[in-house]
SEKE-507288 format. One record per residue (C-alpha): residue number from 1; x, y, z; residue in three letters. Coordinates in steps of 0.05 Angstrom, whole numbers, plus 5000, padded with zeros to 4 digits. Each point is the difference from the previous one (the first is absolute). Layout:
@num: NUM	x: X	y: Y	z: Z	residu: ala;
...
***
This chain:
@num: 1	x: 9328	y: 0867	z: 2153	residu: unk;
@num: 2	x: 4982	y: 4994	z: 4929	residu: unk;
@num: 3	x: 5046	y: 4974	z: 4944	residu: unk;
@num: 4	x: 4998	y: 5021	z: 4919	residu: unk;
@num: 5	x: 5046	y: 4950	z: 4978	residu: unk;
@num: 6	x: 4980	y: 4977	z: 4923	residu: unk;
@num: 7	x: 4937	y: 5044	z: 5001	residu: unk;
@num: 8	x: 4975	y: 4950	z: 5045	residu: unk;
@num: 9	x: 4952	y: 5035	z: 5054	residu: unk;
@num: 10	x: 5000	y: 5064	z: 4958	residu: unk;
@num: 11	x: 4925	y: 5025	z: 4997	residu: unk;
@num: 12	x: 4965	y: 4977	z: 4965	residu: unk;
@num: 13	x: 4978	y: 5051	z: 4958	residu: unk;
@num: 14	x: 5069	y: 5026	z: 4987	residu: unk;
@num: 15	x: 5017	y: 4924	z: 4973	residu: unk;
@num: 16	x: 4943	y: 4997	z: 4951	residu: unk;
@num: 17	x: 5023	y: 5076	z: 4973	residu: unk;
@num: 18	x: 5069	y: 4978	z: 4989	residu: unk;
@num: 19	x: 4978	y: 4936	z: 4969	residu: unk;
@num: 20	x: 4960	y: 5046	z: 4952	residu: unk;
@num: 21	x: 5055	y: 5046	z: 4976	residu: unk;
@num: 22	x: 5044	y: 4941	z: 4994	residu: unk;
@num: 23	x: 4956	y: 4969	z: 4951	residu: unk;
@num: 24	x: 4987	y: 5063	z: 4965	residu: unk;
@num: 25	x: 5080	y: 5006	z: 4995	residu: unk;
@num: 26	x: 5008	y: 4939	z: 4970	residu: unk;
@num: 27	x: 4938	y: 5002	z: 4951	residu: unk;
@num: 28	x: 5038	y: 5068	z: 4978	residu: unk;
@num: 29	x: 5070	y: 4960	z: 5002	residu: unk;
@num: 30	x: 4974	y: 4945	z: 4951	residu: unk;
@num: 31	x: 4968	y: 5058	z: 4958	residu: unk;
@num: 32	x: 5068	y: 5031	z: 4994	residu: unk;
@num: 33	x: 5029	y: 4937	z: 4977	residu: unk;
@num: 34	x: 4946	y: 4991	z: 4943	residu: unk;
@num: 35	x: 5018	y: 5066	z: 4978	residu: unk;
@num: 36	x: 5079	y: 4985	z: 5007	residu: unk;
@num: 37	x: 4990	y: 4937	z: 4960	residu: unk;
@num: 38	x: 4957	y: 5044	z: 4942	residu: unk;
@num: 39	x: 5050	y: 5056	z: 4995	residu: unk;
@num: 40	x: 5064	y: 4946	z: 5000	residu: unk;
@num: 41	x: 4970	y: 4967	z: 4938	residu: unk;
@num: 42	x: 5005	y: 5070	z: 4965	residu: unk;
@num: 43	x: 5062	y: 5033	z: 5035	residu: unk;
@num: 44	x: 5069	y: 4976	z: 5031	residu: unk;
@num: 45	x: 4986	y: 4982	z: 5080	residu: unk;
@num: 46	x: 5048	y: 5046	z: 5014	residu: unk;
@num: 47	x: 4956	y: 5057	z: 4972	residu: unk;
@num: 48	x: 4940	y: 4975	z: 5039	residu: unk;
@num: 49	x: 5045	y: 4998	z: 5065	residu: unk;
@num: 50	x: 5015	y: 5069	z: 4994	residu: unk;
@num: 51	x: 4931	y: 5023	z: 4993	residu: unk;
@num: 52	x: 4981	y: 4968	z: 5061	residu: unk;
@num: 53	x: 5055	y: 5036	z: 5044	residu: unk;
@num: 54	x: 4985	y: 5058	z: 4966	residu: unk;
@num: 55	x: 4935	y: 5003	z: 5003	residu: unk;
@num: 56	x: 5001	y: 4985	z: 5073	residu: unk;
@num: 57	x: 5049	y: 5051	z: 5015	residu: unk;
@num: 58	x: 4961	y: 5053	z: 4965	residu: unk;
@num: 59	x: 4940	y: 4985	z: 5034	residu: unk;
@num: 60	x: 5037	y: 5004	z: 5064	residu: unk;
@num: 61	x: 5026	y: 5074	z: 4983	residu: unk;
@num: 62	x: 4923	y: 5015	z: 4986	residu: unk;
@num: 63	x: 4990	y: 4980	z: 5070	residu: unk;
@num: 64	x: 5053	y: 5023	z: 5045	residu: unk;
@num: 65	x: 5036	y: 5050	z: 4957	residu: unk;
@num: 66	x: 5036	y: 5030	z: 5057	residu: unk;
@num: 67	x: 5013	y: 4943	z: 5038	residu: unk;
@num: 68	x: 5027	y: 4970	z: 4959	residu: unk;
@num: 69	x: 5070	y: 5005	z: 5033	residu: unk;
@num: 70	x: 4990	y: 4990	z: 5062	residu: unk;
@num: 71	x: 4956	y: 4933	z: 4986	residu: unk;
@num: 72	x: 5066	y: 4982	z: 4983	residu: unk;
@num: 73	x: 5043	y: 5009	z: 5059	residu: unk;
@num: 74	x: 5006	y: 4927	z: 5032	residu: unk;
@num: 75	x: 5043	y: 4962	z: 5049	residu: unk;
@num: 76	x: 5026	y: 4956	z: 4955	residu: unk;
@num: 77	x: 5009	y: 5013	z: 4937	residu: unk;
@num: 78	x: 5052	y: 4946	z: 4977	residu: unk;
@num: 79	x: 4940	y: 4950	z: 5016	residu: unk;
@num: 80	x: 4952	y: 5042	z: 4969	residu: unk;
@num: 81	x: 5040	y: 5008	z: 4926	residu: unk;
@num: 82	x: 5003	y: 4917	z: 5012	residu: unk;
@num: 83	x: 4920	y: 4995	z: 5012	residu: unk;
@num: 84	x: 4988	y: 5044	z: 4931	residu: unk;
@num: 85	x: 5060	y: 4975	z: 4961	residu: unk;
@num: 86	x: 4958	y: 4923	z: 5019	residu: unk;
@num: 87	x: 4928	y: 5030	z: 4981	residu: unk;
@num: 88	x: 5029	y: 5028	z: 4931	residu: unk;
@num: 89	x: 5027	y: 4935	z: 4998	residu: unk;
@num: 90	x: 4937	y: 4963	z: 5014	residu: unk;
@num: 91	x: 4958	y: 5046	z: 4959	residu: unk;
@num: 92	x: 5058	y: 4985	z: 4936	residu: unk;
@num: 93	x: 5003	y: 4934	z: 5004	residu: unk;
@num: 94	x: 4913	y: 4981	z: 5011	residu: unk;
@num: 95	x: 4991	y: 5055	z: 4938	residu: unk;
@num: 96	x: 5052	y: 4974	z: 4957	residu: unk;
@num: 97	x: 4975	y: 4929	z: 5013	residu: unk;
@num: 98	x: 4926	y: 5021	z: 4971	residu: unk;
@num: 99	x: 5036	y: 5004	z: 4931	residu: unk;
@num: 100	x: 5006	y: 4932	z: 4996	residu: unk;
@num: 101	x: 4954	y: 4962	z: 5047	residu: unk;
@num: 102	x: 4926	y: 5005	z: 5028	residu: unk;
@num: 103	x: 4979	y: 5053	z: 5057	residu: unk;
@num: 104	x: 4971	y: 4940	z: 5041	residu: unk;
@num: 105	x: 5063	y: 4953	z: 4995	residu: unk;
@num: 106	x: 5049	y: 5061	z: 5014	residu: unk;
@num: 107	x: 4952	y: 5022	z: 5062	residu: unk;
@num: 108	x: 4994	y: 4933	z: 5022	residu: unk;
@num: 109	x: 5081	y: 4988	z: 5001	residu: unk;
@num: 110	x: 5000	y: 5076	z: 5034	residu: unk;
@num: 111	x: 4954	y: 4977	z: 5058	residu: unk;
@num: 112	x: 5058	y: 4960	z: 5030	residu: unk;
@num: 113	x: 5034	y: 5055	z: 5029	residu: unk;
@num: 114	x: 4954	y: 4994	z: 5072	residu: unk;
@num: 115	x: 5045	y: 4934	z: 5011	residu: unk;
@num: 116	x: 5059	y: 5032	z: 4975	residu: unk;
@num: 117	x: 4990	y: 5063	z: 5047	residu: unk;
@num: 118	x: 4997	y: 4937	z: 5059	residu: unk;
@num: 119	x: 5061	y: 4966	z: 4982	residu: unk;
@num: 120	x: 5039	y: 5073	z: 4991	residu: unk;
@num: 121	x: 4981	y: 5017	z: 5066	residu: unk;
@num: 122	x: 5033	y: 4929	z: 5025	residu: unk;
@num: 123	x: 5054	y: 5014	z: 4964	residu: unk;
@num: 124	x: 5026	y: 5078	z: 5002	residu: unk;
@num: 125	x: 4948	y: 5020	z: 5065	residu: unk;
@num: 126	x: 5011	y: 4930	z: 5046	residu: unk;
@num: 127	x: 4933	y: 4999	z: 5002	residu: unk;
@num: 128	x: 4981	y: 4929	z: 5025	residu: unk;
@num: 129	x: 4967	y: 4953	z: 4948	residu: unk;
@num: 130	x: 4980	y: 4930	z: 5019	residu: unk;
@num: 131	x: 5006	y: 4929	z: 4949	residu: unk;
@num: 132	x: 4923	y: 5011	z: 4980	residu: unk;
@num: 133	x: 5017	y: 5068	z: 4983	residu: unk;
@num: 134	x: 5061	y: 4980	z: 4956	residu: unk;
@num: 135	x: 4951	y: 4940	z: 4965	residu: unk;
@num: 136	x: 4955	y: 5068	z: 4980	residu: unk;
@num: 137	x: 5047	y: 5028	z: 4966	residu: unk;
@num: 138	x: 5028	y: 4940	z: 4965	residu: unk;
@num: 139	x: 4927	y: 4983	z: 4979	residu: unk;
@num: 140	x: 4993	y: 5074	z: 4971	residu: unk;
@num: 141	x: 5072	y: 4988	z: 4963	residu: unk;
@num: 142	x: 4968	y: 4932	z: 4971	residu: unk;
@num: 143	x: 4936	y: 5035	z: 4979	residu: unk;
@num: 144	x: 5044	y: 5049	z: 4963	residu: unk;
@num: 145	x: 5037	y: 4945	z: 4970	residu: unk;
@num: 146	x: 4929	y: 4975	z: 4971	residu: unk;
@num: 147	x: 4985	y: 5059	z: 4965	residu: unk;
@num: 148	x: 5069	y: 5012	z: 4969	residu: unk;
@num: 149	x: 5012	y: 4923	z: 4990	residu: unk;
@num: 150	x: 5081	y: 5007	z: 4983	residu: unk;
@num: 151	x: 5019	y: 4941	z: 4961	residu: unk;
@num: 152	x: 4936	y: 4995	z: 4961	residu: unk;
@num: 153	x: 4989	y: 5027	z: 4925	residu: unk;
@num: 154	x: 4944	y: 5053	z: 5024	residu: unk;
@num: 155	x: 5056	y: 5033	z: 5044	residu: unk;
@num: 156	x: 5018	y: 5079	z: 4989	residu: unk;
@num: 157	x: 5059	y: 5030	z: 5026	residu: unk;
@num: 158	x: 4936	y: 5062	z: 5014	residu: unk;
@num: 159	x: 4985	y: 4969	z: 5054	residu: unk;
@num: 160	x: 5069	y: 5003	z: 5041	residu: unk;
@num: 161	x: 4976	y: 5069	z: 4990	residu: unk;
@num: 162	x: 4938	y: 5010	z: 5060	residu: unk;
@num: 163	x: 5048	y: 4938	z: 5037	residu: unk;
@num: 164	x: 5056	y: 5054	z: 5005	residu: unk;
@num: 165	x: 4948	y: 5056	z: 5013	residu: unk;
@num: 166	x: 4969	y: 4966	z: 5052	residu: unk;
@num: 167	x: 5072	y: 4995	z: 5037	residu: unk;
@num: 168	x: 5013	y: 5077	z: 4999	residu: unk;
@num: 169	x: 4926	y: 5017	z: 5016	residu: unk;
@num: 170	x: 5017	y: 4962	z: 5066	residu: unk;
@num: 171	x: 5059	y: 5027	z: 5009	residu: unk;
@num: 172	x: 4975	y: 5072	z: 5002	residu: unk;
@num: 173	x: 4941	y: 4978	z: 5039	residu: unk;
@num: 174	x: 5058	y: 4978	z: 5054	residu: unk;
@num: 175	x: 5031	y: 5070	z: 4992	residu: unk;
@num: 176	x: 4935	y: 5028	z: 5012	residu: unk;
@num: 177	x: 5011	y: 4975	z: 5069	residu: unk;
@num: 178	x: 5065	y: 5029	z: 5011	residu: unk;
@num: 179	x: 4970	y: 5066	z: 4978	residu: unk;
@num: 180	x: 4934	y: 4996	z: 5045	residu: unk;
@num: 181	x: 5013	y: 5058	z: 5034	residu: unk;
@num: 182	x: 4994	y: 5045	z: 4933	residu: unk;
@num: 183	x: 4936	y: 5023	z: 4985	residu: unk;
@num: 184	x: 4958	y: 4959	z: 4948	residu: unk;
@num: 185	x: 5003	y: 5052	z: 4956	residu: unk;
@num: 186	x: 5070	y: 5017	z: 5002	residu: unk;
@num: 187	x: 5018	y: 4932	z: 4981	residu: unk;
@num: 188	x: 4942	y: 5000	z: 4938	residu: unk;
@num: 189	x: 5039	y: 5068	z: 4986	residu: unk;
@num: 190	x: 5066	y: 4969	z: 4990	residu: unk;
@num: 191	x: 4982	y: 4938	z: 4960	residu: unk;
@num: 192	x: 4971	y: 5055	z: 4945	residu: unk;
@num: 193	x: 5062	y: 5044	z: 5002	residu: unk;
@num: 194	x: 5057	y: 4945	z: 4994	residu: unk;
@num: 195	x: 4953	y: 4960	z: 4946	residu: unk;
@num: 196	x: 4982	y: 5067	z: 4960	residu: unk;
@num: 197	x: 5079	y: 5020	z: 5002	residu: unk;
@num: 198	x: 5022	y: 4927	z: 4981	residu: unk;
@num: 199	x: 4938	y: 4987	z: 4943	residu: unk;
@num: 200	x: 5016	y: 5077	z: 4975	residu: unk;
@num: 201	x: 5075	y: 4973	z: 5002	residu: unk;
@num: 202	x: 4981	y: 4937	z: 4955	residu: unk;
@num: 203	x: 4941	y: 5020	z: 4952	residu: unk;
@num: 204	x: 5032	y: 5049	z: 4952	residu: unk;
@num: 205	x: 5034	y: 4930	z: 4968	residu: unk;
@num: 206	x: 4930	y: 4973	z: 4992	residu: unk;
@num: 207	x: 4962	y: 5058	z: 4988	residu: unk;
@num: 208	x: 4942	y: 4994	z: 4956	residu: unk;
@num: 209	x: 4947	y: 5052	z: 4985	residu: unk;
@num: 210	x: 4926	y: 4998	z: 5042	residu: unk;
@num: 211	x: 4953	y: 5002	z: 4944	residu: unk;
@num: 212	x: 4951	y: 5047	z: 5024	residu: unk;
@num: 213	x: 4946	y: 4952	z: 5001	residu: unk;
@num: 214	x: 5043	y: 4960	z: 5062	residu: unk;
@num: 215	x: 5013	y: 5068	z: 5044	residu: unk;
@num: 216	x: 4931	y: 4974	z: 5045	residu: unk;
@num: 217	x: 5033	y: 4935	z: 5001	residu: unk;
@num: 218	x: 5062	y: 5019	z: 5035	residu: unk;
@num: 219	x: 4961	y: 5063	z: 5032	residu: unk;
@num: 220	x: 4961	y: 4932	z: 5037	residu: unk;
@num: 221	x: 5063	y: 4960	z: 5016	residu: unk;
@num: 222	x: 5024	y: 5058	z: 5038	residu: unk;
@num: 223	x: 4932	y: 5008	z: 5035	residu: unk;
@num: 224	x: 4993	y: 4924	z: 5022	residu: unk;
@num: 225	x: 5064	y: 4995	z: 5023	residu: unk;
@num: 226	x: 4999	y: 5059	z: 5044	residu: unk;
@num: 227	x: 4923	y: 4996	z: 5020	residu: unk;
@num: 228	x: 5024	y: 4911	z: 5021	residu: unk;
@num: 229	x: 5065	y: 5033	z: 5030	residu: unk;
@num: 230	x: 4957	y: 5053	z: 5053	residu: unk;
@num: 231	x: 4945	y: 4944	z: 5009	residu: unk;
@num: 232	x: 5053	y: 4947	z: 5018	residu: unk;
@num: 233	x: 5029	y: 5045	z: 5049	residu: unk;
@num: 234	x: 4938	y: 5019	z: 5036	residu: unk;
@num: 235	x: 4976	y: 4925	z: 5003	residu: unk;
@num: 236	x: 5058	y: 4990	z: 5042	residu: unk;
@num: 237	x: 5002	y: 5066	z: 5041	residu: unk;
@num: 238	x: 4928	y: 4977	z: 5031	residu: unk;
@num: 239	x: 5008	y: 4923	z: 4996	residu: unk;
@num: 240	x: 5057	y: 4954	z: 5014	residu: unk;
@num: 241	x: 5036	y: 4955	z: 4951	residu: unk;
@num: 242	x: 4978	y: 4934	z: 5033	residu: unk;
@num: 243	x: 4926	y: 5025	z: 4987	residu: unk;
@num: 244	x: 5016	y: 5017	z: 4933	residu: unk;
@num: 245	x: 5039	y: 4945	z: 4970	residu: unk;
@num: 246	x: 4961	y: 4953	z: 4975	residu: unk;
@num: 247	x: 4955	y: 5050	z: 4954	residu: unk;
@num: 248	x: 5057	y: 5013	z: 4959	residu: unk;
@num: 249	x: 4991	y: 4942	z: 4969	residu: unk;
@num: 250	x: 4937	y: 5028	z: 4957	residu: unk;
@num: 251	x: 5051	y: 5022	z: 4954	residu: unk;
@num: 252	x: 5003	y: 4944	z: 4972	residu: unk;
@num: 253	x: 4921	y: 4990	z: 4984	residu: unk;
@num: 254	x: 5004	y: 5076	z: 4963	residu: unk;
@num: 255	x: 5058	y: 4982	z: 4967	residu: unk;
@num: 256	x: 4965	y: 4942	z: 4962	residu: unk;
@num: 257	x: 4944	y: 5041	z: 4989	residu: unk;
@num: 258	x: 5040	y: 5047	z: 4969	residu: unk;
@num: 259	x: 5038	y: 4957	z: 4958	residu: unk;
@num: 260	x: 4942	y: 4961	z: 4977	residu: unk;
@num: 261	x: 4955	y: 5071	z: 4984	residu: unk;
@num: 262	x: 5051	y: 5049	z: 4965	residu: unk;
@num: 263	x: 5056	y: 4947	z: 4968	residu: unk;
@num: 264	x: 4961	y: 4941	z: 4996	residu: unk;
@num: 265	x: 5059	y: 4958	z: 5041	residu: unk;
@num: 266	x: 4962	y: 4948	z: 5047	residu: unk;
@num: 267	x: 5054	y: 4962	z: 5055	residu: unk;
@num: 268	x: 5006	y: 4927	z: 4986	residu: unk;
@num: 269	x: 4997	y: 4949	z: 5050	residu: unk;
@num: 270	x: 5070	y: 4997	z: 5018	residu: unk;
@num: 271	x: 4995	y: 5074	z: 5023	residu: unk;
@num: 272	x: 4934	y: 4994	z: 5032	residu: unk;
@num: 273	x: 5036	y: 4932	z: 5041	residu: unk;
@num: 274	x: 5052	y: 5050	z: 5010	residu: unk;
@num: 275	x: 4966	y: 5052	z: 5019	residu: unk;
@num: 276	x: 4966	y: 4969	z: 5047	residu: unk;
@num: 277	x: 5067	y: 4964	z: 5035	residu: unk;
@num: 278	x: 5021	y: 5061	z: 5003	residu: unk;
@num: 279	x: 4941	y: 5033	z: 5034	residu: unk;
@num: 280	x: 4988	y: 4941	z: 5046	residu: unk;
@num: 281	x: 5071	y: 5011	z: 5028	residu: unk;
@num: 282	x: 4999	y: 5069	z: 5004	residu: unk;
@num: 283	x: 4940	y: 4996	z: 5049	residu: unk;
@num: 284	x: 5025	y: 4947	z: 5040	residu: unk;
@num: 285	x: 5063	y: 5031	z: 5013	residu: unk;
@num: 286	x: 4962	y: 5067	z: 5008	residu: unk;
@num: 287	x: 4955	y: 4952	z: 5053	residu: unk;
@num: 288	x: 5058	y: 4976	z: 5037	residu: unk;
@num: 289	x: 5030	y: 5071	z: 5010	residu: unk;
@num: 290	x: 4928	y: 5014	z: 5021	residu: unk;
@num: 291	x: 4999	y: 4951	z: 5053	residu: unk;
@num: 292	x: 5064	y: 5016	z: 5024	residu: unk;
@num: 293	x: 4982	y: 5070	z: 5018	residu: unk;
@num: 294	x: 4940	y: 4990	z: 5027	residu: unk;
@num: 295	x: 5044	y: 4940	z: 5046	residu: unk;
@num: 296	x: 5044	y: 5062	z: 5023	residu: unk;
@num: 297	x: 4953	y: 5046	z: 5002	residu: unk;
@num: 298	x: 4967	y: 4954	z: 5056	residu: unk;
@num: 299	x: 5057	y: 4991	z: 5034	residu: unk;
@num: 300	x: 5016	y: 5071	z: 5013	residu: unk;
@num: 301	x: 4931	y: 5024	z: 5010	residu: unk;
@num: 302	x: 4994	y: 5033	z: 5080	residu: unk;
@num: 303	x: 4960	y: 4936	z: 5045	residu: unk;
@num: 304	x: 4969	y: 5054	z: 5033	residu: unk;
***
């Protein structure tokens, strides 16, 4: 009897494909954020929110036109208007941020949602978690602590910003498990209604006119995030989260790139220590819920 648990004896070959369109997803991701940060240094966030959702959701009537609809029948849609109303909130909160602080910093205080996803799952799911587990996380908390440094004259209220976005990203990616059943693309499908209807809601109060010059600007916002969005869900469709984890991280190295090429922002070495607290914990905790699997995955393999 074979066992999948954590994309641990999938083949091969399916692994190394998912690994792929993960990393493609988040080299996309990053490049969405670079544009995010451009656009919010000409126009309100708000503004640039809405063009995401709406840009997504267009592209998604280009593709299913029809079927629209019924991609959005679902078994739970109280948990599903949750999931999106935390995305739009995640999305909000990292753009906003990007006004005020650099891409790598805000990424870097972003990437602590894998340890917050684990101590969710204690908490709302009953999923077991362990003391080492719990040190992860705390590490990950201190690392965030080192690049926001409260108490300290270099301190920006900005970065509470990615802090609170990292909290709503995980809890949507714990709704996402609630929802499992729904197709993939149903739930992509309702994250860009509910954040085009809210954004559409909010942005006549901020609205600013798109010089023509900036029309391929938000034209490529739309087309990263949706392009990240399709590749994100395929990387997990043929590979398993466990597998995956720990390549999310590279975020972080195209983030500095980023913010070093097109604003001239390089991280300083309290978010590089930071960063790397933060990264460390994440894969030991990500290592720990590896093991465990693997551990009960042994256990109920067939002696036979």
């Amino acid at each position: 009897m074979r066992h999948d648990r954590n994309g641990l004896r999938r083949p091969g070959s399916e692994q190394a494909l998912g690994i792929a369109l993960l990393l493609a997803a988040i080299l996309g991701f990053t490049l969405m954020d670079a544009t995010a940060k451009h656009l919010t240094q000409i126009y309100h966030p708000a503004q640039v929110i809405w063009a995401r959702f709406i840009g997504n959701l267009l592209i998604f009537v280009l593709i299913f036109r029809g079927a629209m609809f019924p991609l959005l029948r679902t078994r739970h849609p109280v948990a599903q208007l949750g999931r999106a109303a935390m995305q739009l909130g995640s999305v909000g909160l990292f753009f906003t941020s990007l006004q005020y602080i650099g891409l790598a910093e805000a990424t870097a205080i972003m990437d602590l949602n894998p340890v917050l996803i684990t101590l969710g799952a204690a908490v709302f799911l009953h999923e077991n978690i362990g003391p080492r587990r719990i040190a992860g996380i705390a590490a990950a908390l201190l690392g965030a602590l080192l690049i926001i440094r409260p108490g300290f004259g270099v301190f920006q209220p900005a970065a509470l910003l990615p802090l609170a976005g990292a909290f709503t990203f995980a809890a949507g990616a714990l709704l996402t498990r609630i929802v499992r059943s729904d197709a993939a693309s149903t739930s992509v499908l309702w994250s860009a209604v509910v954040g085009s209807i809210v954004s559409t809601l909010v942005v006549p109060f901020v609205w600013q006119p798109i010089a023509p010059g900036d029309l391929w600007i938000f034209a490529l916002l739309a087309a990263f995030g949706t392009t990240s969005q399709y590749l994100l869900v395929r990387a997990f469709s043929v590979a398993e989260a466990g597998a995956l984890a720990p390549f999310g991280y590279t975020g972080l190295v195209w983030a500095g790139l980023w913010g070093w090429l097109f604003f001239g922002q390089l991280p300083d070495l309290w978010t590089i220590a930071g960063a790397t607290v933060i990264v460390a914990a994440g894969l030991y905790v990500w290592s720990r819920e590896a093991r465990a699997a693997q551990e009960d995955a042994c256990a109920t393999t067939d002696p036979r």
